[in-house]
BAFI-3210 file (N, C-alpha, C; in Angstrom, 3 decimals, decimal comma, padded with zeros to 6 digits):
// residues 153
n [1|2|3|4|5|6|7|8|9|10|11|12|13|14|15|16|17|18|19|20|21|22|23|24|25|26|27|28|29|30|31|32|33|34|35|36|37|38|39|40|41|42|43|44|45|46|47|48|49|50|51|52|53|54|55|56|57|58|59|60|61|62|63|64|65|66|67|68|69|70|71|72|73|74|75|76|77|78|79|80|81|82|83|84|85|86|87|88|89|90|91|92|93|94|95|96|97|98|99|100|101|102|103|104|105|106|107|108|109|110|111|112|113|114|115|116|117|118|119|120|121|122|123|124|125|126|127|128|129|130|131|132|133|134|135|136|137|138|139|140|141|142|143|144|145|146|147|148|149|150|151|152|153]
n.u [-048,098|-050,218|-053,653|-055,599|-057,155|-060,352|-059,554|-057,317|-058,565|-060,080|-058,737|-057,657|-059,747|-060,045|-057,612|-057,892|-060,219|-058,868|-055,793|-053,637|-054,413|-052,963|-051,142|-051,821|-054,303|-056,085|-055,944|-057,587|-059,979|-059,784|-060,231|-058,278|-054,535|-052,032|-049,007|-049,811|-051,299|-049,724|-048,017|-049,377|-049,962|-047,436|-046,719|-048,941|-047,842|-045,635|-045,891|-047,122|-049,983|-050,376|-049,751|-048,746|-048,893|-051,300|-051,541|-054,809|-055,599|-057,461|-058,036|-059,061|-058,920|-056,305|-056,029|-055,845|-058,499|-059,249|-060,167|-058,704|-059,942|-057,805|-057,231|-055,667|-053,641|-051,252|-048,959|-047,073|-047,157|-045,363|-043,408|-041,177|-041,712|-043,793|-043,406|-041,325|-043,058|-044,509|-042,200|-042,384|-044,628|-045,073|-043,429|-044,390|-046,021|-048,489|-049,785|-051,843|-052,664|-052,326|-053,612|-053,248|-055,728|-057,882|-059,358|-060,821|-058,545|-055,009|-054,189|-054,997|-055,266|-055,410|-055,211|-054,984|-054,869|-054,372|-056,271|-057,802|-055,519|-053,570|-053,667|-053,734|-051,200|-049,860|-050,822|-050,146|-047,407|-045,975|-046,697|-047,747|-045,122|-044,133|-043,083|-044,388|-047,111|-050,079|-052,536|-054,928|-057,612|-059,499|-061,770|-063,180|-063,586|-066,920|-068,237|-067,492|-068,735|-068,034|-065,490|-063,161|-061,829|-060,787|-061,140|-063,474|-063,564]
n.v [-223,629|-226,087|-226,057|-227,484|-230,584|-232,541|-235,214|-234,983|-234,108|-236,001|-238,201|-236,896|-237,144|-239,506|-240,637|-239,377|-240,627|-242,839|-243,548|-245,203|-246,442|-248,185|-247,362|-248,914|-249,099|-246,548|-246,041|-248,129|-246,865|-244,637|-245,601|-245,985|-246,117|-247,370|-245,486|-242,470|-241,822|-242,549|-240,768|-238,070|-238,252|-237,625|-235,052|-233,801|-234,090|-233,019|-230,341|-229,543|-229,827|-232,183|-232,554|-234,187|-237,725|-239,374|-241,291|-241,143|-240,648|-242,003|-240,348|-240,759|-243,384|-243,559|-242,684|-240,015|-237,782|-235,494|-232,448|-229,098|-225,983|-223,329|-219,683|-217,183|-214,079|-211,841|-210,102|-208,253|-207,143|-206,351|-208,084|-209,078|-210,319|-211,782|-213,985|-215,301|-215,940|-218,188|-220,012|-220,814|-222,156|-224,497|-226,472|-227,481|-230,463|-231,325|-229,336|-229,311|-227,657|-224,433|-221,885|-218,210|-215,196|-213,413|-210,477|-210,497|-212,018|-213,062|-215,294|-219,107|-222,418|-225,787|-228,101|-231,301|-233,541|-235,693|-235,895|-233,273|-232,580|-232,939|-230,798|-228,402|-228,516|-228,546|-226,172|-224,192|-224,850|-224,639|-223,131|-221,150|-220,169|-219,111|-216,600|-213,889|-214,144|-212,660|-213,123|-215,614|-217,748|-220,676|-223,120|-225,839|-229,341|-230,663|-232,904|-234,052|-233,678|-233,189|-234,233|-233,689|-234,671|-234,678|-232,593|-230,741|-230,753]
n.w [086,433|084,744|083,638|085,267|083,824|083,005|083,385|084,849|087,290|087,851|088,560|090,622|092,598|092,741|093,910|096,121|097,404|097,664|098,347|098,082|095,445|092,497|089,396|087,576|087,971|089,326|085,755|084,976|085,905|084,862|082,052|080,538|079,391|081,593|081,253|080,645|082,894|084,945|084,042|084,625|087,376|088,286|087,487|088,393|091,367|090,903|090,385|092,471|093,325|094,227|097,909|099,776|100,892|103,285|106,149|107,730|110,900|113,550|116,237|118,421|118,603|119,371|121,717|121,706|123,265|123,831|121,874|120,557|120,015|120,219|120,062|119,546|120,619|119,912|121,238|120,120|117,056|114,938|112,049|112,196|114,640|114,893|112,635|114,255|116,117|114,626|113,408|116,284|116,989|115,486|116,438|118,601|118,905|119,525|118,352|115,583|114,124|112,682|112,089|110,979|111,286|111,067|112,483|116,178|117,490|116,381|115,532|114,909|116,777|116,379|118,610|119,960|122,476|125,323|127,389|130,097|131,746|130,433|128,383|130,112|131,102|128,732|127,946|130,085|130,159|127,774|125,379|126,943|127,341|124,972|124,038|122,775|123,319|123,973|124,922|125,156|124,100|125,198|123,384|123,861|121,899|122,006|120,208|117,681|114,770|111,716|109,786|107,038|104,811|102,109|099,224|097,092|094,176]
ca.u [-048,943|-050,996|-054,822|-056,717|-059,079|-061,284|-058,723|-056,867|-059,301|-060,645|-057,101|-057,800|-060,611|-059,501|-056,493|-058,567|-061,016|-057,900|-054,335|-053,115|-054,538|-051,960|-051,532|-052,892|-056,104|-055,964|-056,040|-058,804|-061,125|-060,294|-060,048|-056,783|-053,307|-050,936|-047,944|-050,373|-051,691|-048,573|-047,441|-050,585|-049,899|-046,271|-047,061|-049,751|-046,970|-044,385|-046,812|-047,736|-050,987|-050,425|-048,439|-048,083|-050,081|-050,889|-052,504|-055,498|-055,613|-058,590|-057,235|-059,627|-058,485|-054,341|-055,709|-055,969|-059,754|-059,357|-059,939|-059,203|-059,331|-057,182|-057,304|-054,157|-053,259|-050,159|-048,882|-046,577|-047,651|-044,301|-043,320|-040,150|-042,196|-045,225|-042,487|-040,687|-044,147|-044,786|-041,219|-041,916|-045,184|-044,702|-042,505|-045,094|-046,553|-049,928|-050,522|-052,030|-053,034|-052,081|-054,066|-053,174|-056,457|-058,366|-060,899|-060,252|-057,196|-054,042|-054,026|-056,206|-054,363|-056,123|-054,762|-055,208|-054,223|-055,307|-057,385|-057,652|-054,319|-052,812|-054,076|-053,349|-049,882|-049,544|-050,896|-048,955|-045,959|-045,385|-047,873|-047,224|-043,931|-043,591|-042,624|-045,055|-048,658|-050,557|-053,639|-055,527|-058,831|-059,772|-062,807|-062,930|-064,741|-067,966|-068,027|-067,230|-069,497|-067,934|-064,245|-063,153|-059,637|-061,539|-061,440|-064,852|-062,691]
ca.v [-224,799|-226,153|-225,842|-229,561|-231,096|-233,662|-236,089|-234,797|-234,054|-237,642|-238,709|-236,202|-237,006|-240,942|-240,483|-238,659|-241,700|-244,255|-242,796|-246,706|-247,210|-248,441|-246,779|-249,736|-249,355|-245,526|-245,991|-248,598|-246,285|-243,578|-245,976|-245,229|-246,770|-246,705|-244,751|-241,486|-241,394|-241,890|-239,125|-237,102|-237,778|-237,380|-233,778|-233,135|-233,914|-232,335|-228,925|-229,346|-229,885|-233,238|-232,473|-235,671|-238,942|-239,336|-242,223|-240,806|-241,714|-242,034|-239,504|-241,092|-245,164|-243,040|-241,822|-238,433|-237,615|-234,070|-231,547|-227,733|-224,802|-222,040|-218,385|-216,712|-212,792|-211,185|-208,664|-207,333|-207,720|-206,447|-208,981|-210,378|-211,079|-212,700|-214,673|-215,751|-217,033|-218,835|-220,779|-221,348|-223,184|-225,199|-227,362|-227,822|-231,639|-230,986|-228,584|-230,081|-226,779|-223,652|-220,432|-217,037|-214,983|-211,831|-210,388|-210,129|-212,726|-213,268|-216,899|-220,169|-223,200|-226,770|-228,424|-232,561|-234,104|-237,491|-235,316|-231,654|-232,510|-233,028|-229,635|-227,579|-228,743|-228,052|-224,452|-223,591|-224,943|-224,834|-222,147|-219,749|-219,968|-218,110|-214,746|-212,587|-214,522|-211,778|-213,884|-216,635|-218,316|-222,182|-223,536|-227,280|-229,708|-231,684|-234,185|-233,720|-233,334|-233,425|-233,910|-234,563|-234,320|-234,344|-231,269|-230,746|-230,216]
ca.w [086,590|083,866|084,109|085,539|083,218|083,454|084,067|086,378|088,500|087,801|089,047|091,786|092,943|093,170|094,815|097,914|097,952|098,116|097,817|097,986|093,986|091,624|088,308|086,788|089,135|088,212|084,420|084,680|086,169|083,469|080,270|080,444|079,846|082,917|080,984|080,683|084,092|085,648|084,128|084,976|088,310|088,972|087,333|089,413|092,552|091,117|090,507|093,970|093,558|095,158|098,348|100,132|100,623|104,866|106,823|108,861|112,256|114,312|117,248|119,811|118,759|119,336|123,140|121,640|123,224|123,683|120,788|121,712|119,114|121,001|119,529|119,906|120,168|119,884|122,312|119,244|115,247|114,082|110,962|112,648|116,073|114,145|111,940|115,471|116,969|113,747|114,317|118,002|117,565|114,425|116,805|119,065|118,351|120,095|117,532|114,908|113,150|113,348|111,140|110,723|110,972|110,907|113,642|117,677|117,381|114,987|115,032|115,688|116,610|116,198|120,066|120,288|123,313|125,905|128,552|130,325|132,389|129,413|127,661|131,038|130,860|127,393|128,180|130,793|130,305|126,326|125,180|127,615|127,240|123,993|124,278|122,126|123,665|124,714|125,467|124,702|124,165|124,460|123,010|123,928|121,317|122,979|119,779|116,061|113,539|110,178|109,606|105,942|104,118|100,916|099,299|095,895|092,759]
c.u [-049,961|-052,700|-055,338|-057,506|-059,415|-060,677|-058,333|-057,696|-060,070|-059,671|-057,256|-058,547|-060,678|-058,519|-057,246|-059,548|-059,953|-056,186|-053,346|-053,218|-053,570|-052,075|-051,967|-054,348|-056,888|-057,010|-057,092|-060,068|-061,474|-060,423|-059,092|-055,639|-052,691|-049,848|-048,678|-050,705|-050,637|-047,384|-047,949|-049,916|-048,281|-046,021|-047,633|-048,974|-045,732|-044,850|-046,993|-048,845|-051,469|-049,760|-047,915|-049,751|-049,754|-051,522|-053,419|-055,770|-056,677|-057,943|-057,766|-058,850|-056,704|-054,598|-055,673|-057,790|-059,870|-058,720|-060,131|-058,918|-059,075|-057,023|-056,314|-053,817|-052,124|-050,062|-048,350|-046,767|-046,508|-044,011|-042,248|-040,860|-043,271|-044,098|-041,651|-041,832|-044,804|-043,853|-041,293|-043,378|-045,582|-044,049|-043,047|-045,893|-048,085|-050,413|-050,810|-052,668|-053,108|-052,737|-053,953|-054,098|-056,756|-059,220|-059,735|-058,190|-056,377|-053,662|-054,988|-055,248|-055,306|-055,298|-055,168|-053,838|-054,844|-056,488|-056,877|-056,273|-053,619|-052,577|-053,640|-051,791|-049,173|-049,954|-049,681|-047,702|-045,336|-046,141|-047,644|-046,181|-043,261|-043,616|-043,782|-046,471|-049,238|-052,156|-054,233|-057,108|-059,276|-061,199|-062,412|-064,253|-065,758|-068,034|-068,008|-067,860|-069,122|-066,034|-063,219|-061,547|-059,779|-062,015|-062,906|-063,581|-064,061]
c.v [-224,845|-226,078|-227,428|-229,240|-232,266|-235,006|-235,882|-234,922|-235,284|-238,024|-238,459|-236,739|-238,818|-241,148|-239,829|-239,547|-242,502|-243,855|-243,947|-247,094|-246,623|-247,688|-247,262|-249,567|-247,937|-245,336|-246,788|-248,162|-245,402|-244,048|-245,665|-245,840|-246,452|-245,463|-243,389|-240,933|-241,564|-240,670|-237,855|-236,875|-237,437|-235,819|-233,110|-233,258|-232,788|-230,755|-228,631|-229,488|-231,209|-233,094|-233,199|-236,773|-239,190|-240,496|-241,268|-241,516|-241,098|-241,827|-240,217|-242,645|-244,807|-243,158|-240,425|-238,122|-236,067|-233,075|-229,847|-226,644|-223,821|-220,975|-218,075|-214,880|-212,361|-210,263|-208,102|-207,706|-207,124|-207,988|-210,126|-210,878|-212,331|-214,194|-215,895|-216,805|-218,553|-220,253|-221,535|-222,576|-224,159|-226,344|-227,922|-229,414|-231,861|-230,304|-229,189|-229,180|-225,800|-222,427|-219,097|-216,446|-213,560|-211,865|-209,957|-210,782|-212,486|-214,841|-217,731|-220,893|-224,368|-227,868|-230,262|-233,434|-234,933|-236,568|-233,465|-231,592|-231,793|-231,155|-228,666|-227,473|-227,942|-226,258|-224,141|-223,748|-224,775|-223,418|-221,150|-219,342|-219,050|-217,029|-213,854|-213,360|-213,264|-211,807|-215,106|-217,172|-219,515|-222,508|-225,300|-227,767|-230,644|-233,005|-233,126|-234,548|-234,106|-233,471|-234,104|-234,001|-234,180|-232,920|-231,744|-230,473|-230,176]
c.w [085,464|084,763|084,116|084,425|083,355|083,793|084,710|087,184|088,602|088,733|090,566|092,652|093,590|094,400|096,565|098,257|098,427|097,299|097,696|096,419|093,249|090,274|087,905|087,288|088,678|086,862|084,259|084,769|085,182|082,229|079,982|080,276|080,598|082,508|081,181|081,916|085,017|085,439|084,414|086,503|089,326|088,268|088,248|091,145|092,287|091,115|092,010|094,475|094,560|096,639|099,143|099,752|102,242|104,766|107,456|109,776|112,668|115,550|118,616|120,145|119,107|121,142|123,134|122,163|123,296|122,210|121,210|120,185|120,378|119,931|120,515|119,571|120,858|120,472|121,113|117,792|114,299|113,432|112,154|114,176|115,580|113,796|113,421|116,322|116,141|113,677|115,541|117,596|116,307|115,362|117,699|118,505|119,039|119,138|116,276|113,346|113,147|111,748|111,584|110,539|111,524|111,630|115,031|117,970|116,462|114,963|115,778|115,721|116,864|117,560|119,808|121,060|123,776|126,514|128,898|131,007|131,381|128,701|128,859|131,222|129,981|127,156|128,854|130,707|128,931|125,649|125,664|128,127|126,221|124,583|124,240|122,475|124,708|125,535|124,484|125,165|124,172|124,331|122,746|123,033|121,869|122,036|118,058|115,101|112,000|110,341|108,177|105,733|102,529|100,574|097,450|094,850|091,469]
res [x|x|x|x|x|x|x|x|x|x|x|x|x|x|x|x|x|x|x|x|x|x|x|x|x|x|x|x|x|x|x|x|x|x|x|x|x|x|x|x|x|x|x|x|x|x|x|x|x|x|x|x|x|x|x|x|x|x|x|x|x|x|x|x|x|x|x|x|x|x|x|x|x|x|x|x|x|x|x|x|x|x|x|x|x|x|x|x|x|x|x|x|x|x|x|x|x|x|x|x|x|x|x|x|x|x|x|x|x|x|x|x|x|x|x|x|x|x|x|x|x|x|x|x|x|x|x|x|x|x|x|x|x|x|x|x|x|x|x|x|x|x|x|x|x|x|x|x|x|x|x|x|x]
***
């Protein structure tokens, strides 16, 4: 991967305000002709640095009102069991985010569902269904703060 400079991350830094602007729209902001910056940025996708383009949805205007971080520990931390739990809840569509972490737990998982039914359900019946869950923790959210998708470059 080449190293960003000040364009790119111009590019960058556009694209995460409004991932809808045209190359022409783009290149006007940098002084730029379109041919250059569309090649900037079909580099910067094909590097990876780009790795898609989403809609954000407003989870509450979906019916999603419940936000739950669950902490997750492993009865067994052999590779192929870890690897196996990693598989199982990837497929999960409640999960909306799932981290690998260090401390009391071995994983966090980011939970959005309608209500507590919903989330009790989704425990018991999907959740504590995997194999290797050797406990769990939920921390329900009361209201959210900060939530960005914008990363500082």
């Amino acid at each position: 991967m080449q190293k960003l400079d000040s364009t790119d991350r111009e590019i960058l830094k556009s694209l995460q305000e409004n991932a809808h602007l045209t190359t022409k729209e783009l290149a006007s902001r940098l002084n730029l002709s379109p041919t250059p910056v569309y090649e900037r940025v079909r580099r910067l996708e094909n590097e990876g640095v780009i790795k898609k383009y989403v809609a954000v949805i407003d989870r509450e205007k979906v019916g999603k009102d419940l936000m739950v971080f669950c902490n997750i520990r492993l009865k067994e931390h052999a590779q192929e069991a870890g690897k196996k739990f990693v598989l199982e809840i990837v497929k999960l569509h409640e999960v909306i985010e799932c981290h690998n972490i260090s401390g009391e737990y071995d994983f966090m998982i980011k939970v959005v569902v309608e209500d507590m039914r919903e989330y009790q359900s989704f425990l018991m019946n999907k959740l504590a269904s995997l194999e290797n869950i050797g406990s769990t923790h939920s921390t329900f959210v009361m209201s959210e703060i900060k939530n960005e998708t914008k990363l500082e470059i």
